[in-house]
KOLROBA-938774 format. One line per field, with one value per residue (C-alpha): residue number from 0; residue in three letters; x, y, z. Coordinates in steps of 0.5 Angstrom, whole numbers, plus 500, padded with zeros to 3 digits. Layout:
pase	[NUM ...];
segu	[ALA ...];
u	[X ...];
v	[Y ...];
w	[Z ...];
! end
This chain:
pase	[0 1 2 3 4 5 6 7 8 9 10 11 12 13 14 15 16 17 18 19 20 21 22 23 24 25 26 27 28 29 30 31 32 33 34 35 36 37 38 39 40 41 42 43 44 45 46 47 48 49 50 51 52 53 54 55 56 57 58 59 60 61 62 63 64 65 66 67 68 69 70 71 72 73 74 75 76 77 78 79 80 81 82 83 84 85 86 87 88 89 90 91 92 93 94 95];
segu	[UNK UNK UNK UNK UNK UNK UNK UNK UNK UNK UNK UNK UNK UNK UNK UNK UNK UNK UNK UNK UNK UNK UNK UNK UNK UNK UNK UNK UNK UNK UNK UNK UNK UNK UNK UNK UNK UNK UNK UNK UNK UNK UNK UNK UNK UNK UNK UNK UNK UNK UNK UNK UNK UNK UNK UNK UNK UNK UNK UNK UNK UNK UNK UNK UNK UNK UNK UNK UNK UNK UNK UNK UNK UNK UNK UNK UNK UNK UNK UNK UNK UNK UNK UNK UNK UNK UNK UNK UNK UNK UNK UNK UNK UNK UNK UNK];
u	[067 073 073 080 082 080 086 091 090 090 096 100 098 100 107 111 109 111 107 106 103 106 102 108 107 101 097 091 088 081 086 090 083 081 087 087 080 082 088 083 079 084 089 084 088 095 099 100 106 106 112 116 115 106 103 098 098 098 092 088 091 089 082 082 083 078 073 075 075 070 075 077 083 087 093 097 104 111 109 106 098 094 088 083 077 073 074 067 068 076 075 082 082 078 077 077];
v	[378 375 367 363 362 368 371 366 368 375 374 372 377 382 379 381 388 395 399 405 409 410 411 415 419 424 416 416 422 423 426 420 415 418 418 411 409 413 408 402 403 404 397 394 390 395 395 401 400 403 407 404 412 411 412 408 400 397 393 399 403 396 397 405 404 398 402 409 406 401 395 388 387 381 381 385 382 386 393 392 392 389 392 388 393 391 396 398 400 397 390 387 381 376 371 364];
w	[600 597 598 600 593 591 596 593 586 589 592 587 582 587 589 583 584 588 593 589 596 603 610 613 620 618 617 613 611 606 600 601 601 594 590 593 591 584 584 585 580 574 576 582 585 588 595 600 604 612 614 620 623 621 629 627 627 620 622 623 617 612 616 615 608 607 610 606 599 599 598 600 604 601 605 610 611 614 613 606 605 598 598 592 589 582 578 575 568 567 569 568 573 572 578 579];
! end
């Protein structure tokens, strides 16, 4: 569990940085979990970006995400969702 501060640094590491996955209308699917979890693992701190046609509500997309990856939900804000996981063998970031 990510404590406050921790959010704060995390999230301004990630304000610089462009989401590099789309939740469209389909939602969330087992390859998309994967490919997201691979991701994590190699930068582990990243933004996944809700489409205004994505059904599903963008909270239960960032808790669908959390849950299928194993990640920590840093912060869900407008459309976009940054997700923190510590990588397990590339560990770049290093906490307060």
């Amino acid at each position: 569990m990510l404590t406050g501060k921790q959010k704060r640094y995390l999230r301004a590491q990630a304000h610089h940085m462009n989401p590099i996955f789309q939740v469209g209308k389909t939602g969330v699917n087992e390859n998309m979990i994967a490919q997201i979890d691979d991701a994590l693992e190699k930068r582990e701190l990243l933004k996944v970006s809700v489409l205004q046609n994505c059904m599903e509500d963008k909270n239960e997309v960032a808790e669908e995400l959390v849950t299928g990856t194993g990640a920590e939900l840093v912060q869900v804000i407008g459309n976009t969702i940054v997700l923190y996981k510590e990588s397990e063998e590339n560990k770049q970031i290093e906490l307060p």
